[in-house]
C-alpha positions as CSV (number, residue, x, y, z in Angstrom):
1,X,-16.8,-9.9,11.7
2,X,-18.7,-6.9,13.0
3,X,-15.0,-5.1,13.9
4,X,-14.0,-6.1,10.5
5,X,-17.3,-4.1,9.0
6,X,-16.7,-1.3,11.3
7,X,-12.8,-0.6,10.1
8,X,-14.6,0.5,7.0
9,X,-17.3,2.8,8.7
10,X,-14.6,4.3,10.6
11,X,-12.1,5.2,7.9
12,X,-15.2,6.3,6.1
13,X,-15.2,8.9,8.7
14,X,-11.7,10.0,8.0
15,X,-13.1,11.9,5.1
16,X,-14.6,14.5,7.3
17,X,-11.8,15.9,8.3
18,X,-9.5,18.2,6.2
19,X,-6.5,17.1,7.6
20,X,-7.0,13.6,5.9
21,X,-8.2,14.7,3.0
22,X,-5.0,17.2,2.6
23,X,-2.7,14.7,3.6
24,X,-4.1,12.0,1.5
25,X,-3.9,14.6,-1.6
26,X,-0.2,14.7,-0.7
27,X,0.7,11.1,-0.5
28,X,-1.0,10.8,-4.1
29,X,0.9,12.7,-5.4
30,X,4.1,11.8,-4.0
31,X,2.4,8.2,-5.3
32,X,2.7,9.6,-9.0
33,X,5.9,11.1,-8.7
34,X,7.4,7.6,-7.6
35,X,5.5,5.9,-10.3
36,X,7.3,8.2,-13.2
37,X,10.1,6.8,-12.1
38,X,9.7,3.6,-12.5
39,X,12.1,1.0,-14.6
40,X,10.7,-1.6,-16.8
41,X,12.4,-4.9,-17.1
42,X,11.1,-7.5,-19.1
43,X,7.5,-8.7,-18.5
44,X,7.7,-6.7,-15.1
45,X,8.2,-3.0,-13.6
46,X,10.0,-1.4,-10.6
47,X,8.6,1.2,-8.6
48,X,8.2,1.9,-4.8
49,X,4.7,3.6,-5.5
50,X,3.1,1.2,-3.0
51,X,4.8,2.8,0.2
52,X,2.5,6.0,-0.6
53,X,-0.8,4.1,-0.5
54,X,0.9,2.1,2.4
55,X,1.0,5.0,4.3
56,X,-2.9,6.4,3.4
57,X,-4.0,2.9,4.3
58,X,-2.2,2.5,7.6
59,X,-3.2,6.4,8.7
60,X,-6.5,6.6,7.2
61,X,-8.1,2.7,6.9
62,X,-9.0,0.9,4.1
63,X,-12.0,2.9,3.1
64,X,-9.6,6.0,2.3
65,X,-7.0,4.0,0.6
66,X,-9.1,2.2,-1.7
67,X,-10.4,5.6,-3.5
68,X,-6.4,6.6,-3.4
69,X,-5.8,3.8,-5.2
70,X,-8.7,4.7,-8.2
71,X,-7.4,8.1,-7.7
72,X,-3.3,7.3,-8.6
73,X,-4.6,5.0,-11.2
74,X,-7.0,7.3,-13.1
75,X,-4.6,10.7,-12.0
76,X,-1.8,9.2,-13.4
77,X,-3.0,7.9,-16.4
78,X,-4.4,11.5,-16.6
79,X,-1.0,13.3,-16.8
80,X,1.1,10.1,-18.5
81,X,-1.5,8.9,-21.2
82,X,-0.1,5.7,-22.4
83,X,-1.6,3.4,-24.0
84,X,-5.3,2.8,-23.3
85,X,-7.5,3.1,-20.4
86,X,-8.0,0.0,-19.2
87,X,-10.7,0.4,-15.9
88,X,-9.5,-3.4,-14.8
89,X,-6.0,-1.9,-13.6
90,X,-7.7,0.7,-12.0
91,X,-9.8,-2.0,-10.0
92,X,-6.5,-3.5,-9.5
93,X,-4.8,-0.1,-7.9
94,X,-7.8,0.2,-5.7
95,X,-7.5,-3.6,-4.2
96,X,-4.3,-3.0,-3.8
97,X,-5.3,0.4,-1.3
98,X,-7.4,-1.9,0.1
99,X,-5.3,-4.6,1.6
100,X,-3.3,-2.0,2.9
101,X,-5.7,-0.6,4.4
102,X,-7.1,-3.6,5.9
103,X,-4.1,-5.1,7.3
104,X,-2.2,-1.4,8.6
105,X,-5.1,1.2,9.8
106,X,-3.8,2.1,13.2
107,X,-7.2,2.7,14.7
108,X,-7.9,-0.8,14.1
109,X,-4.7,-2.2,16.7
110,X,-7.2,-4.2,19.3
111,X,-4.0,-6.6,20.4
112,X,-0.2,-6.1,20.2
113,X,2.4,-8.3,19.9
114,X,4.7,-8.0,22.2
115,X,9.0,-9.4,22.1
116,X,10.7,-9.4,25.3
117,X,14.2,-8.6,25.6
118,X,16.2,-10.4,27.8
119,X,18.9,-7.9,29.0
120,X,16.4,-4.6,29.8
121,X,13.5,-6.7,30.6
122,X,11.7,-4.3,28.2
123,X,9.0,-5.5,26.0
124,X,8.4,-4.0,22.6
125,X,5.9,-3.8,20.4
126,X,5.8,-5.0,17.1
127,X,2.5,-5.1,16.1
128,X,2.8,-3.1,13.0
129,X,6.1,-4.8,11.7
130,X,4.3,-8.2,11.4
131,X,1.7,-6.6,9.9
132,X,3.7,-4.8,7.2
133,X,5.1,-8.2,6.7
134,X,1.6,-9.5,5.8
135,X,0.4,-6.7,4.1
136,X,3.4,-6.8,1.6
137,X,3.4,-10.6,1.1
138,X,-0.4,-10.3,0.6
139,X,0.0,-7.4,-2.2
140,X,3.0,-9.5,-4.2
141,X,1.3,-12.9,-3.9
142,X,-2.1,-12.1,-5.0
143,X,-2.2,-8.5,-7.0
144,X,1.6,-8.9,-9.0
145,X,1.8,-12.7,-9.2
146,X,-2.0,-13.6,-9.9
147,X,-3.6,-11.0,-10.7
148,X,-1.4,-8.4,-12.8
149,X,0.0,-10.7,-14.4
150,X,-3.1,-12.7,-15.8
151,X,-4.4,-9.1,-16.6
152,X,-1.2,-8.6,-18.7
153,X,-1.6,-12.3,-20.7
154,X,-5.3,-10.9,-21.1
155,X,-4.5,-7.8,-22.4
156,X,-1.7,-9.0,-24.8
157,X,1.4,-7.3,-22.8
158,X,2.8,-11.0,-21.8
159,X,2.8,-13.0,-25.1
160,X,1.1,-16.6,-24.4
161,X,4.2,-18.2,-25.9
162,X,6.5,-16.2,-22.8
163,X,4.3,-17.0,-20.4
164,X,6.4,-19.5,-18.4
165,X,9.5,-17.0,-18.7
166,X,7.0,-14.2,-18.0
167,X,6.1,-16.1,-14.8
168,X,9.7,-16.8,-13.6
169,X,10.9,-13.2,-14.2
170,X,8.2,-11.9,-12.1
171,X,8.8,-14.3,-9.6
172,X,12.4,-13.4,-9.4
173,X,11.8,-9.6,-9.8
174,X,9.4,-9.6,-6.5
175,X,11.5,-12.1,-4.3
176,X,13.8,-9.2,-5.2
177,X,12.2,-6.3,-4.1
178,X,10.6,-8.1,-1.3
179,X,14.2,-7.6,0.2
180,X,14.4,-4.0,-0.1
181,X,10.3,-3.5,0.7
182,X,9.9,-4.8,3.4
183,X,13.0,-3.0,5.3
184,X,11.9,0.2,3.8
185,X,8.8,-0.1,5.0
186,X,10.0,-0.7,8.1
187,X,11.7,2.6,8.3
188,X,9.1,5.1,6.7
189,X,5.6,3.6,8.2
190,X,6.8,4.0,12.1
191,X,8.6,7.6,11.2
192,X,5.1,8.6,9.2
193,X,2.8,7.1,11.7
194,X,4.5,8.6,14.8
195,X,4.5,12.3,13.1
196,X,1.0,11.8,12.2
197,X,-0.1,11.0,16.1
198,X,2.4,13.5,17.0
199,X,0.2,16.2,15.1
200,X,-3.5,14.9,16.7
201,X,-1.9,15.3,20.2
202,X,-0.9,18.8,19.6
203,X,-4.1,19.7,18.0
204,X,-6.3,18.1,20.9
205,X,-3.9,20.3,23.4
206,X,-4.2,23.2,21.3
207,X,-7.9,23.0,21.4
């Protein structure tokens, strides 16, 4: 429990240095950009802004990527004004940060989990695809199934009479994406995460 405390003192750390701040800033926007794209289908939307905050939260902790979160939600209701401003989706967004950040901060790796492979002998590590894994399911299951979507019968964008087809769409729109997530997360958290290290060593060598 104390490690789980001291995630959060660490990443609150992360704020002193510019290099967090700057690259945070970044993935925000790039957060935004994503989310202007987005396509609405009935009673649900698509949009890959996640992997933005994915990427704060596994660099940065959960500390960081909880104030990214506010930050997209109120920034980008800031420069697309639609609607009202409703502070419980901003709540939301910031969760959301924080599960990411919870389950993918890099300092935070005290075990690995390890495959073996047969033919090389090689073991590799695979400690952040399960936790990708978890960190995905996790942001689904309980922020767009439970959470967004009472928020959106609340609120009047799900009419009570739809709710069972509201329910089922969403269902099937996540189960969905979950196949092209989790792969693509996959891809870009590694490439990111290995850059990022890539930078600290050259710094630390430069100094």
């Amino acid at each position: 429990m104390k490690s789980f405390f001291r995630m959060f003192v660490t990443s609150a750390k992360e704020f002193k240095s510019i290099k967090c701040i700057t690259i945070t800033g970044v993935f925000i926007a790039v957060s935004m950009l994503i989310e202007s794209f987005s396509i609405d289908i009935r009673f649900a939307k698509l949009n890959f802004a996640f992997v933005a905050i994915a990427v704060i939260g596994m660099l940065f902790g959960p500390t960081v990527s909880l104030f990214a979160g506010f930050a997209c939600d109120v920034v980008g209701f800031m420069v697309h004004p639609t609607g009202g401003f409703l502070p419980a989706y901003t709540l939301v967004a910031g969760l959301q940060g924080l599960i990411y950040g919870v389950c993918l901060y890099h300092k935070n790796d005290k075990h690995s989990i390890l495959i073996g492979n047969n033919v090389t002998n090689k073991q590799k590590d695979i400690t952040l695809f399960v936790k990708i894994v978890i960190a995905r399911l996790i942001d689904v299951i309980v922020i767009n199934l439970f959470i967004n979507t009472a928020l959106n019968l609340h609120y009047g964008f799900i009419p009570k009479a739809a709710y069972s087809s509201a329910i089922v769409a969403r269902i099937a729109k996540n189960v969905i994406e979950l196949v092209v997530d989790i792969p693509l997360l996959f891809i870009i958290l590694p490439v990111c995460l290995v850059a990022y290290k890539r930078t600290v060593r050259s710094r630390v060598k430069a100094n």
